[in-house]
Backbone bond lengths (Angstrom), bond angles and torsions (degrees), N, CA, C in turn:
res aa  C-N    CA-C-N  psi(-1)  N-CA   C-N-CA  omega(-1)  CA-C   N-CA-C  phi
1 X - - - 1.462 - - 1.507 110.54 -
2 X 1.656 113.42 -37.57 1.205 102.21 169.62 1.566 146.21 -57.80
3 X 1.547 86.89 -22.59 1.592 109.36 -166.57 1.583 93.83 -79.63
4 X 1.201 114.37 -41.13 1.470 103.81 178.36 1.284 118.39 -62.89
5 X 1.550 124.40 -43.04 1.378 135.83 173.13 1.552 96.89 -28.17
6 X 1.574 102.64 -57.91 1.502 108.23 -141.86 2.102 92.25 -72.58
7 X 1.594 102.47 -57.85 1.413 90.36 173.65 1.370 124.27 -30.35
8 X 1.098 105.65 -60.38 1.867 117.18 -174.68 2.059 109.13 -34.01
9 X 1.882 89.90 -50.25 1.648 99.82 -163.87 1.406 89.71 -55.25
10 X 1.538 106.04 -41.74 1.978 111.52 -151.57 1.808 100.44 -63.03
11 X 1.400 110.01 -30.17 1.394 107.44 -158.37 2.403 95.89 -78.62
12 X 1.876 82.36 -45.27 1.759 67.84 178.37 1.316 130.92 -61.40
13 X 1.501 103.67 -13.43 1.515 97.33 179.60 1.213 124.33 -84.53
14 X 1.497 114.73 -22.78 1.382 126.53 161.92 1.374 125.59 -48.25
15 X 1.752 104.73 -29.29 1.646 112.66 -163.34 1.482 82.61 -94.53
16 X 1.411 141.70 -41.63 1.228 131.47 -162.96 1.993 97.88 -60.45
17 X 0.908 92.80 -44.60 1.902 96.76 -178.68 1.347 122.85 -82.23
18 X 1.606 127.64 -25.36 1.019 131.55 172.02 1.954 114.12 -129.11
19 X 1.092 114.69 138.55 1.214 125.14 143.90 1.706 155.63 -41.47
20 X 0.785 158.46 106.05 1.693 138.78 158.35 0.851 129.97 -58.28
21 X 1.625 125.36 112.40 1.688 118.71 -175.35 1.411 131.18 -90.71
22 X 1.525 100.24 101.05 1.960 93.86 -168.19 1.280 134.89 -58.99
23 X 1.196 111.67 11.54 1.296 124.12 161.69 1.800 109.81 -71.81
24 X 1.031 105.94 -29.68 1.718 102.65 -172.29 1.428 106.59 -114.99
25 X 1.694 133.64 19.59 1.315 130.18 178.81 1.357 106.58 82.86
26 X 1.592 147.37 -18.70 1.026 125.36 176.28 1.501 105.15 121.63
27 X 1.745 116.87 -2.87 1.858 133.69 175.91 1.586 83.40 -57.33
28 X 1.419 132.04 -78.87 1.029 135.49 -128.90 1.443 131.86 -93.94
29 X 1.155 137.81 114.89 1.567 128.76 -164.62 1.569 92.43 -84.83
30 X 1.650 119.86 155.90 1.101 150.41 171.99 1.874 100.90 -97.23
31 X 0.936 116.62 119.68 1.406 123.92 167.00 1.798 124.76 -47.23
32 X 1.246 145.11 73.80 1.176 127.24 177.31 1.551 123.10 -49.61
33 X 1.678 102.37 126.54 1.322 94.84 -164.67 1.229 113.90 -91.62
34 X 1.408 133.04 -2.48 1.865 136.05 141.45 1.564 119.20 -47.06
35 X 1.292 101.35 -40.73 1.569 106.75 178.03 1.166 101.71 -136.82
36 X 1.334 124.49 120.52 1.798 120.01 169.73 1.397 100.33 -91.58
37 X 1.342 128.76 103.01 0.969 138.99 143.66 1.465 142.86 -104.43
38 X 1.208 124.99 111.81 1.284 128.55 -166.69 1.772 115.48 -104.55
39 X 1.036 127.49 145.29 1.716 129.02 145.23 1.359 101.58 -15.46
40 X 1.503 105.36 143.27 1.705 125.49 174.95 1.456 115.45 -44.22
41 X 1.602 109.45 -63.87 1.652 114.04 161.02 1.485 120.42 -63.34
42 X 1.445 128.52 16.75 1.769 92.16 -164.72 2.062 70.14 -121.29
43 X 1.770 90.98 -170.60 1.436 101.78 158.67 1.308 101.48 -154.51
44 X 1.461 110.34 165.79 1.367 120.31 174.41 1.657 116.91 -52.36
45 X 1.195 132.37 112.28 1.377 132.02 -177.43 1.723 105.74 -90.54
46 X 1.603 102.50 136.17 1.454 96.39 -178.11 1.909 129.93 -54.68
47 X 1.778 93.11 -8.27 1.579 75.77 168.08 2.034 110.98 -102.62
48 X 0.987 123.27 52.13 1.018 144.45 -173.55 1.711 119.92 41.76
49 X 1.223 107.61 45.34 1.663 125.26 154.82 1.236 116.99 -113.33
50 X 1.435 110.69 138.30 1.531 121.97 143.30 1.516 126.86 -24.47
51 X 0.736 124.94 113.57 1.494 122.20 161.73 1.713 134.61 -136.24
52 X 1.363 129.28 -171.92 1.089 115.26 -170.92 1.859 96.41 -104.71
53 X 1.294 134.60 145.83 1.425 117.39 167.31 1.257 129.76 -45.46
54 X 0.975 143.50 111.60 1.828 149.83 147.68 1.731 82.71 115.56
55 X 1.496 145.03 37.35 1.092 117.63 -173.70 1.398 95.17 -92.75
56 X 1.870 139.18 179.80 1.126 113.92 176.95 1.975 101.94 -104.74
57 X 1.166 101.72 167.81 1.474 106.67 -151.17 1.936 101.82 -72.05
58 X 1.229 119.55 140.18 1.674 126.64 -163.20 1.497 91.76 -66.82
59 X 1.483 101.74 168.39 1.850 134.85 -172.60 1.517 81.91 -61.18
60 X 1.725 121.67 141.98 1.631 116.78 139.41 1.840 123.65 -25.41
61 X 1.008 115.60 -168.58 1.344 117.74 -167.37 1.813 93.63 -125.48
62 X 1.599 123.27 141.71 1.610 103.07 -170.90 1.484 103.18 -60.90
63 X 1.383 137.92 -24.41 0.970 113.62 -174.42 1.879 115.27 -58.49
64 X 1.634 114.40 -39.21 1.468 110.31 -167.66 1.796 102.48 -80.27
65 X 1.222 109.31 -14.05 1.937 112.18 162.87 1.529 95.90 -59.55
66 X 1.458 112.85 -66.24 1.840 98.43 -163.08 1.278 107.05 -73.29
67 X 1.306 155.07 -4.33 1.352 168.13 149.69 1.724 111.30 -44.44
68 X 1.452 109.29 -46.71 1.292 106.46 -154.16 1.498 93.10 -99.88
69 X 1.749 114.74 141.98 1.100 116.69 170.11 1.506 154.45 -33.96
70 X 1.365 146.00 94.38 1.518 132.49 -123.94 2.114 81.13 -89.35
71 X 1.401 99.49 134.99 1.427 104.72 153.88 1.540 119.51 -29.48
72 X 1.402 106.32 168.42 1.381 119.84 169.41 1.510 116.44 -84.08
73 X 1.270 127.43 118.85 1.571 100.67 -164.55 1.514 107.67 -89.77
74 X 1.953 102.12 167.75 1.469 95.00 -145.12 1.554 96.24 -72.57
75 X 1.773 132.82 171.72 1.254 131.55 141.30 1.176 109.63 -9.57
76 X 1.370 107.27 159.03 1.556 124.47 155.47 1.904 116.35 166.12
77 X 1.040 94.32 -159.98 1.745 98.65 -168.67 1.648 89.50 -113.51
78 X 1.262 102.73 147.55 1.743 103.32 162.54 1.789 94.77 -140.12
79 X 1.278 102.50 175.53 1.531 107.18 177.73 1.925 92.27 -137.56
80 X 0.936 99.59 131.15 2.155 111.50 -177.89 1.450 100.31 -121.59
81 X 0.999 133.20 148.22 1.561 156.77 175.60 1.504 101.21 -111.46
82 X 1.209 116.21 139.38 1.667 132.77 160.86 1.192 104.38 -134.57
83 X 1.752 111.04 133.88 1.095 115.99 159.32 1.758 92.03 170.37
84 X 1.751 100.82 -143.45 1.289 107.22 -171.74 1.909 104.11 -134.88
85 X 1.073 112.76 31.55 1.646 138.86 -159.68 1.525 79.16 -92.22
86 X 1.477 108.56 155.07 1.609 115.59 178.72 1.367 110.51 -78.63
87 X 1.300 114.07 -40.91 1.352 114.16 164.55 1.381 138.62 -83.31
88 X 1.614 123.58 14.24 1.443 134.94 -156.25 1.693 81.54 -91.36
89 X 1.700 113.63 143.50 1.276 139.62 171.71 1.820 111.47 -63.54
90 X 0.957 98.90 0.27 1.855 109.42 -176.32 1.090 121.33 177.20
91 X 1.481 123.02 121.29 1.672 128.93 -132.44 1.610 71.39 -153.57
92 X 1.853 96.01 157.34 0.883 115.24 -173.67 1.670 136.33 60.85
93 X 1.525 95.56 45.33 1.240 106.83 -179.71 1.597 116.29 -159.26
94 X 1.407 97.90 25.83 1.448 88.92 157.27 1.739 126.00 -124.80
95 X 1.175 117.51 151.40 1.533 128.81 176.76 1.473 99.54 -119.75
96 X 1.732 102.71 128.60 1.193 115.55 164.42 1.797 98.54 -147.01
97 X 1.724 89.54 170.95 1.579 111.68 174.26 1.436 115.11 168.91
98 X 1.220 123.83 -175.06 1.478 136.55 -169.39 1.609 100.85 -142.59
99 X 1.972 96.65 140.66 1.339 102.58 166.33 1.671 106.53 -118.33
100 X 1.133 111.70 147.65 1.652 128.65 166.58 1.312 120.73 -105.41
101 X 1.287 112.27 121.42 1.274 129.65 -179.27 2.018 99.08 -69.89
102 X 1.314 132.07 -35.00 0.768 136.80 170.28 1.915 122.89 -49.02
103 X 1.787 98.74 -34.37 1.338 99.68 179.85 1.662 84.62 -146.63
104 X 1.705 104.46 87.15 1.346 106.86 167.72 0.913 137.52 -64.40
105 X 1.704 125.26 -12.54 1.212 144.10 154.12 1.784 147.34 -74.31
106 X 1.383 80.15 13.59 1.743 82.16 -153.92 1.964 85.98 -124.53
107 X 1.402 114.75 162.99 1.451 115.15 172.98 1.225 87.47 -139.15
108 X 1.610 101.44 172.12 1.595 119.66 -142.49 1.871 89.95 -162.96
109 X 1.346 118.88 24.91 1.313 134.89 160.12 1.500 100.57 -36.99
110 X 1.322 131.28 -67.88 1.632 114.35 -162.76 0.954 113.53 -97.39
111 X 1.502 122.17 0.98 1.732 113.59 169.90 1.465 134.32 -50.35
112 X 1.096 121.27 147.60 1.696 122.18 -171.98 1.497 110.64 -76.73
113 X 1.466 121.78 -8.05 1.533 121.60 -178.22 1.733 92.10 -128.83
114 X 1.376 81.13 155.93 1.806 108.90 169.57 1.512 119.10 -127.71
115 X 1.339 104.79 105.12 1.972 103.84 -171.55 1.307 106.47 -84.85
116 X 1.221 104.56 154.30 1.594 117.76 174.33 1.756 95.06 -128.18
117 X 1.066 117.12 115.47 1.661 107.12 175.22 1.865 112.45 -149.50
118 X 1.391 97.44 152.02 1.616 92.28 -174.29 1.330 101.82 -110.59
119 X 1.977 141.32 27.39 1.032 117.19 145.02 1.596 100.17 -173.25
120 X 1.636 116.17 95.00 1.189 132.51 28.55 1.773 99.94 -80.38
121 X 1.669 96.88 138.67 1.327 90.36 172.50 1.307 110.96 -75.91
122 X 1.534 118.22 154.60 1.165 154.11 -170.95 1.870 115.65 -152.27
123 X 1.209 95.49 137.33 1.965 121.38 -175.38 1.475 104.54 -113.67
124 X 1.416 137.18 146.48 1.172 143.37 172.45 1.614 87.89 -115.00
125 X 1.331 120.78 152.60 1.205 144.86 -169.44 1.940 108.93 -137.81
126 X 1.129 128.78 119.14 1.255 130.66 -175.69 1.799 109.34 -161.94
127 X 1.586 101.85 122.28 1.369 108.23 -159.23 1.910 93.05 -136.33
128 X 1.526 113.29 150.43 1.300 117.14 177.81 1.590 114.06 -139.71
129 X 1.312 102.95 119.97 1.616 98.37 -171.62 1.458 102.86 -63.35
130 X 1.022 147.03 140.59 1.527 149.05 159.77 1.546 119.38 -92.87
131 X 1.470 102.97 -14.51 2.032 101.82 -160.68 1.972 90.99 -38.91
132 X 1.471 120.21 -40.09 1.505 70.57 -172.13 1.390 147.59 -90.87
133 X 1.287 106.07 30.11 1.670 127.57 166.95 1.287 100.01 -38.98
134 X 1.596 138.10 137.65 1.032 139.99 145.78 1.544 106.54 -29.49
135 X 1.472 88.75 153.22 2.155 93.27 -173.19 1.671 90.38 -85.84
136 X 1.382 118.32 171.35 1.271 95.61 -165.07 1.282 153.30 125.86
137 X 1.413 99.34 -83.88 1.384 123.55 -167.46 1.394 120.16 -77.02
138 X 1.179 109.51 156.74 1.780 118.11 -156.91 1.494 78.57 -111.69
139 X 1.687 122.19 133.91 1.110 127.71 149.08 2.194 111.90 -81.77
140 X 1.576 88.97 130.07 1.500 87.64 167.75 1.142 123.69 -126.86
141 X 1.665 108.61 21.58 1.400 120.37 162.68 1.754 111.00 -165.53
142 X 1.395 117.63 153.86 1.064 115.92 164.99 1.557 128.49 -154.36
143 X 1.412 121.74 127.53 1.972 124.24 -147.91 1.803 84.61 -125.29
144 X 1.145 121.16 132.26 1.390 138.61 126.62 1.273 132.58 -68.27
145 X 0.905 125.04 115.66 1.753 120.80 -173.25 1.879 105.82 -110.11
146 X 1.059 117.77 109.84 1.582 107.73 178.83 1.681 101.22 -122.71
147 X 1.150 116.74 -176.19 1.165 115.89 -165.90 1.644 99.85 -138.03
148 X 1.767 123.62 118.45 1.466 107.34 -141.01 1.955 77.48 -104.80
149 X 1.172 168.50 109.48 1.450 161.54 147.47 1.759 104.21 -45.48
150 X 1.163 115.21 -28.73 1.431 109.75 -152.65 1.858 89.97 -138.27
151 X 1.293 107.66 94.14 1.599 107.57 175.82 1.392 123.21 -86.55
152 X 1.110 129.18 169.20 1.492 157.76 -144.26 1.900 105.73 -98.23
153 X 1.469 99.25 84.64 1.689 80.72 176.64 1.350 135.59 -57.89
154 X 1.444 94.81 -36.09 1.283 102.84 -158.88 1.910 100.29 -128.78
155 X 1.351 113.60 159.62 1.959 97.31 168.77 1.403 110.02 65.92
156 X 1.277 117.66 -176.18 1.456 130.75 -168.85 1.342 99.13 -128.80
157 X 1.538 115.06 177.55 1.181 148.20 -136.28 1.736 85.03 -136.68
158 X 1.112 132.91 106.78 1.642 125.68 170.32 1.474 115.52 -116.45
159 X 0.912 128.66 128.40 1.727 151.23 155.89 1.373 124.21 -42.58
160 X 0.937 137.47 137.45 1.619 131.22 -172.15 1.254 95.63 -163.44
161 X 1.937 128.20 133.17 1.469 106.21 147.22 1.260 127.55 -88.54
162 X 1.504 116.11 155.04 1.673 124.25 -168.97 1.845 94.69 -79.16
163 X 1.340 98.96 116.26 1.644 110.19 171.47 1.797 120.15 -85.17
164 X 0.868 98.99 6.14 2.082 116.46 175.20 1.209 127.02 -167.71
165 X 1.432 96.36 114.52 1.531 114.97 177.79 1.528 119.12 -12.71
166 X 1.172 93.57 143.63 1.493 98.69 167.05 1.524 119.25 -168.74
167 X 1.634 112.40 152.42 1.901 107.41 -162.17 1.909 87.77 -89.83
168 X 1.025 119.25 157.49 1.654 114.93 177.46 1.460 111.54 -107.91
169 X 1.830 110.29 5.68 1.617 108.41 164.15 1.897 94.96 -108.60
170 X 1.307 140.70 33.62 1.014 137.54 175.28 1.372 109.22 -142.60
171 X 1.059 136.86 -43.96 1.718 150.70 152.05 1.430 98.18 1.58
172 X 0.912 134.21 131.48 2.148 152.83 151.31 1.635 88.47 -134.48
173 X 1.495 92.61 168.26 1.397 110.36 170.48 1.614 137.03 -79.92
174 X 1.982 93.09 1.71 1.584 95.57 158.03 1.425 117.39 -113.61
175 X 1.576 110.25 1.03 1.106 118.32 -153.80 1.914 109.59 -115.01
176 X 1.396 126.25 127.88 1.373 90.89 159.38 1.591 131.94 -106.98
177 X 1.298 114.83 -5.97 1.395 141.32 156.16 1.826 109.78 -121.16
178 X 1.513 104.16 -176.05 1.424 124.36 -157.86 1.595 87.32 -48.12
179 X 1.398 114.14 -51.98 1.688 132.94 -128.92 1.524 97.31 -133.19
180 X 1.516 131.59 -12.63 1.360 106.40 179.80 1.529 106.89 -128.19
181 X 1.168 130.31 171.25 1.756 129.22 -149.69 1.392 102.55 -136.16
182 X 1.486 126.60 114.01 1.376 112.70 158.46 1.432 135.75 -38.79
183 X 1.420 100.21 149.05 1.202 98.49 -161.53 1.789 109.43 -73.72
184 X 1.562 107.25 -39.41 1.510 102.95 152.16 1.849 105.96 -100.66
185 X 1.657 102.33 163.26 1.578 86.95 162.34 1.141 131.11 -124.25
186 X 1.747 111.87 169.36 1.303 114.79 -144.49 1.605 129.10 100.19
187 X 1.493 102.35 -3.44 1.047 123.42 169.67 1.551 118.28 92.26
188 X 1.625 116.42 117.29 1.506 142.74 -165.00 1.560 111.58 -45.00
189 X 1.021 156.21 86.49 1.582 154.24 179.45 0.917 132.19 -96.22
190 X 1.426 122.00 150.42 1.862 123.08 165.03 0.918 122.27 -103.14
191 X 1.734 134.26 -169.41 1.590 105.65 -174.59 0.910 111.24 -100.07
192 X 1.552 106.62 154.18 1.319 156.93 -154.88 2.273 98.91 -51.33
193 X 1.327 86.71 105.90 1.506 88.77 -177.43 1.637 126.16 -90.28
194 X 1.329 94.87 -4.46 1.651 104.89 -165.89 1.449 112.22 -174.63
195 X 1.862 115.47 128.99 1.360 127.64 -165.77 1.819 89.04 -109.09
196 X 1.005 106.70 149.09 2.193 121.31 150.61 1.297 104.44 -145.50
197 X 1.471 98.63 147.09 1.748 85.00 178.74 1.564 88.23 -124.43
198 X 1.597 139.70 118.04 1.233 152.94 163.33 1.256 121.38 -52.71
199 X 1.293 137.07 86.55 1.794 124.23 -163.04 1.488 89.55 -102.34
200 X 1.011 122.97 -31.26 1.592 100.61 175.55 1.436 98.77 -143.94
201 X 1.605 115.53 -169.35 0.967 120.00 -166.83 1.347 111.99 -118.16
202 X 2.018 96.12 158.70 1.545 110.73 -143.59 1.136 113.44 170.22
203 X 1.539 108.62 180.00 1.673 85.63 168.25 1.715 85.64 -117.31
204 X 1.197 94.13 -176.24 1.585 126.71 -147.16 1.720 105.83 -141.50
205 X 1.581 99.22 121.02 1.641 93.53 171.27 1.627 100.08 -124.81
206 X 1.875 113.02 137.36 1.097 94.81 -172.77 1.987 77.80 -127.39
207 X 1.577 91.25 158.05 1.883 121.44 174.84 1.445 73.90 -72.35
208 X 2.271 115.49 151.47 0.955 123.19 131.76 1.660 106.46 -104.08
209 X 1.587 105.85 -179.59 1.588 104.09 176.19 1.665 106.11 -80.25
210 X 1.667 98.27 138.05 1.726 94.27 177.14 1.216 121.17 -48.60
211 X 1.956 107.16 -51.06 1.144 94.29 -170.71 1.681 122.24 -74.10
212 X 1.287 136.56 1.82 1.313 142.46 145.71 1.555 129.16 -19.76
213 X 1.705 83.84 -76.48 1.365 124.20 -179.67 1.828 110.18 -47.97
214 X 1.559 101.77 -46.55 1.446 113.29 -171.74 1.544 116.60 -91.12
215 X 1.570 112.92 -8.14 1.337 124.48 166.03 1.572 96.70 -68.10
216 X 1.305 115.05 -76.49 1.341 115.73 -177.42 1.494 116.57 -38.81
217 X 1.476 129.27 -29.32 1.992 122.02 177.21 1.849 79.08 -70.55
218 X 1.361 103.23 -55.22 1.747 95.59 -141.72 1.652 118.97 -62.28
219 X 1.779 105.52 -10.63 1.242 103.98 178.07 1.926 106.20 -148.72
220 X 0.872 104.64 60.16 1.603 114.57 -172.25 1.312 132.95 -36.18
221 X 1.634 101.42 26.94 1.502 118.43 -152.05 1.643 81.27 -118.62
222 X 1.257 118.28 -29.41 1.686 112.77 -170.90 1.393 114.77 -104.27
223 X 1.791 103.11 -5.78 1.776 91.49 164.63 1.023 114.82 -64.77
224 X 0.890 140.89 120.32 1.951 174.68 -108.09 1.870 119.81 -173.38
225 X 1.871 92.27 -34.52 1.541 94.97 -179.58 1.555 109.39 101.42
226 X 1.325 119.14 -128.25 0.836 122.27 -172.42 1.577 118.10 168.05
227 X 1.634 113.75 139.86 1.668 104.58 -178.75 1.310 120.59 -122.84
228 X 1.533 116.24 162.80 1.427 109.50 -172.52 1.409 102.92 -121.00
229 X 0.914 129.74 130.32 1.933 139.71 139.63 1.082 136.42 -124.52
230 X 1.100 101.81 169.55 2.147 105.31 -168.24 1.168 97.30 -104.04
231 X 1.478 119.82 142.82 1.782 171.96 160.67 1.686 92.58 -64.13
232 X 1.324 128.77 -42.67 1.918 128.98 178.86 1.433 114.83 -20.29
233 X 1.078 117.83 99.52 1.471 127.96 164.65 1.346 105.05 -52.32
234 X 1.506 130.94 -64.21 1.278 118.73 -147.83 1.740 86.17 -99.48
235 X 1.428 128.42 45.94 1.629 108.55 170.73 1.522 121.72 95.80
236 X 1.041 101.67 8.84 2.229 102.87 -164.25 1.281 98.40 -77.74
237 X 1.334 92.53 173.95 2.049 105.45 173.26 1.505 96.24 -169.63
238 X 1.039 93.94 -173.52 1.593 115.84 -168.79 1.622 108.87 -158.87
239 X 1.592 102.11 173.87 1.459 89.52 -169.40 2.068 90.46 -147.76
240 X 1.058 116.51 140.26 1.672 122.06 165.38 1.483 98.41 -107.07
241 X 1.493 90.69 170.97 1.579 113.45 178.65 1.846 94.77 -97.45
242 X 1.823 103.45 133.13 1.570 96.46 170.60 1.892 95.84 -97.90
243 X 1.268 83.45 -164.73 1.711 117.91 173.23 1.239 103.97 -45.86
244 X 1.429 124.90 -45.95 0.937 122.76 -154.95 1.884 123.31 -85.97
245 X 1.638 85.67 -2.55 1.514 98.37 -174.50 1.776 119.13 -59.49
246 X 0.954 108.17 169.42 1.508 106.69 -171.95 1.401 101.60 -110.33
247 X 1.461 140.63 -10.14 1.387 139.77 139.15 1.523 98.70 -72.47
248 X 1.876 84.84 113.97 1.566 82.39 -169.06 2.126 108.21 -88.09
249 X 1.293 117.76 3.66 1.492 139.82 -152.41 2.250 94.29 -113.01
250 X 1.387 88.63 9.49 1.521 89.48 -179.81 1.818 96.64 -137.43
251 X 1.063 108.51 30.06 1.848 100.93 -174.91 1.335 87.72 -112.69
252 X 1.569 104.27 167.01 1.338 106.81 -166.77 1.686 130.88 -96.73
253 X 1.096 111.65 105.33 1.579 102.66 175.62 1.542 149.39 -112.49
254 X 0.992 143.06 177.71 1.614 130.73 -149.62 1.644 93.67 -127.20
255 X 1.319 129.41 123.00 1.022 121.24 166.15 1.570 126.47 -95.27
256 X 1.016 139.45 145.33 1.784 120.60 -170.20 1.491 107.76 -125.15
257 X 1.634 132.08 121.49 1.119 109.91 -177.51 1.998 100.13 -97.22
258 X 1.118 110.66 122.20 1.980 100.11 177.03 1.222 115.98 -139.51
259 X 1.241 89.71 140.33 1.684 110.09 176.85 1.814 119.91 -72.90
260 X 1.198 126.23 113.07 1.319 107.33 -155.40 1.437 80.46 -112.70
261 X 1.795 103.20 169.94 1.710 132.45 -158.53 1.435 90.95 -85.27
262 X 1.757 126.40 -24.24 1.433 98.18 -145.29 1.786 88.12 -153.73
């Protein structure tokens, strides 16, 4: 009975001089700095814990882990998706549509198809914000995936980038906003970066050019997007699924493979 007495005294006097730190479950005494008193084995350690002699000094506490600055993480490759796909890595960033020379006045911003046709001619229009690419980053690959319902009899499918802005719920085929007019119409282009020819229907993955792709991270003032029309001698067209489709696993998206700095 005594020995317990005596434990009991030994333990209150310990608590009168030292603490438990709930950060560590209650292992560790806190040093009182009126009285440094420690356990028989430990001693006061200069950063003001108890410890055992020569032991090596305990893990931070999570608070000084989330405190302390996270490294730079190393290089590497990532692959990002854009589009409006349930599973694409960044949603909510694409604008597409089609203009008709047939109804030069009218836009077709929320429609579920995008025509490409050579009579009435018709342009498909399809643009992808990227800002959130790592800043940076070197593209070393780049896939479009569209989904064609309505294929290409005749002729090809040609690529162009769009060289002036344009809203894709305001777009007609003379127009590229509410109030300002391409400079050609049907929408302003450069040359032609990429052919597919769609014979039936499916979806469709097309290569863009890197260096395209990486103009647009490196200066985000000239992503523009990109347009489609038909090469059809005798009149053909074709048709993709936009954004706006209600199969949401057939809308169109951009995949990016990049090597980032950091």
């Amino acid at each position: 009975m005594r020995g317990a007495i005596g434990m009991t005294a030994l333990a209150a006097g310990l608590l009168a001089a030292c603490s438990f730190a709930p950060d560590y479950g209650g292992t560790r005494y806190a040093c009182n700095p009126a009285e440094p008193v420690c356990p028989p084995d430990q001693t006061c350690g200069r950063d003001g814990w108890c410890e055992v002699p020569g032991s090596p000094p305990p893990p931070p506490s999570v608070d000084a882990q989330i405190s302390q600055p996270l490294p730079d993480a190393a290089p590497g490759t990532i692959v990002m998706s854009f589009g409006e796909r349930p599973n694409a890595d960044v949603r909510g960033v694409t604008s597409d549509t089609y203009l008709d020379s047939a109804l030069p006045n009218d836009n077709f911003g929320t429609n579920t198809d995008a025509s490409f046709d050579a009579d009435p001619i018709r342009t498909a229009l399809l643009r992808f914000d990227l800002s959130a690419a790592p800043a940076g980053a070197t593209v070393e690959g780049a896939e479009l995936t569209l989904y064609v319902f309505d294929p290409l009899e005749t002729g090809d499918c040609v690529i162009a980038p769009i060289v002036e802005a344009w809203a894709s719920k305001e777009a007609t085929y003379l127009l590229r906003t509410a109030t300002l007019p391409w400079t050609s119409a049907g929408g302003t282009v450069g040359q032609l970066v990429q052919v597919f020819t769609p014979r039936v229907a499916g979806e469709y993955t097309i290569s863009l050019p890197i260096a395209l792709v990486q103009g647009w991270l490196d200066d985000p003032a000239t992503n523009l997007g990109v347009r489609f029309s038909s090469t059809s001698l005798d009149g053909r067209g074709g048709q993709w699924s936009t954004c706006n489709t209600k199969t949401s696993d057939q809308r169109p998206e951009l995949r990016l493979t990049l090597t980032t700095t950091r």
